[in-house]
C-alpha positions in Angstrom: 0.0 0.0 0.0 1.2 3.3 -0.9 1.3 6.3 1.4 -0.3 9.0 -0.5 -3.3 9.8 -2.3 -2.9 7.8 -5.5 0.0 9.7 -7.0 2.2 6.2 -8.3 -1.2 4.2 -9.3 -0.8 5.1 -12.9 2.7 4.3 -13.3 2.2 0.7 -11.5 -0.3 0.1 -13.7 1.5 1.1 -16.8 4.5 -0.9 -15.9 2.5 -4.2 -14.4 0.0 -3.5 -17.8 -2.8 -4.7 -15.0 -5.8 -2.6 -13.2 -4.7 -1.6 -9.7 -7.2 -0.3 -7.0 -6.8 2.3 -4.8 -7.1 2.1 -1.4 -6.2 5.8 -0.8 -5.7 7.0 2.8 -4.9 10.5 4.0 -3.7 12.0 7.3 -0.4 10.3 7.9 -1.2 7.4 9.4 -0.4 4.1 8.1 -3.3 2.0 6.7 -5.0 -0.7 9.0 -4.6 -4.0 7.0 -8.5 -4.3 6.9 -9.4 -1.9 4.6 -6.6 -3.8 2.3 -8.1 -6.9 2.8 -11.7 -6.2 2.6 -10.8 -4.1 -1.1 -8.7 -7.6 -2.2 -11.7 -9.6 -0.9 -14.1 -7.5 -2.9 -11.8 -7.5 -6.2 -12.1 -11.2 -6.3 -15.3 -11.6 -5.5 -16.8 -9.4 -8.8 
C-alpha cells in the first residue's frame, strides 16, 4: 500500500499493464490492513 493519495497508481499500472485499485488513505497514518483486505476480498469476489 502506498502512502499517498494515488500519486504512483498510474505508473504501476503502466508498468504491471494490470488494473490496480486504490485504497487511498490521507492524514499520515499508516493503513490498518482491513481496509486492504476487505478491497482484495471485494476484487475477487466481482
Amino acid at each position: 500500500a502506498e502512502m499517498n493519495l494515488g500519486q504512483i497508481r498510474l505508473e504501476v499500472e503502466r508498468c504491471a499493464r494490470q488494473s490496480v485499485r486504490g485504497i487511498h488513505h490521507a492524514g499520515g497514518e499508516m493503513i490498518h490492513p482491513e481496509p486492504i483486505l476487505d478491497a482484495i476480498r471485494d476484487s475477487v469476489n466481482r
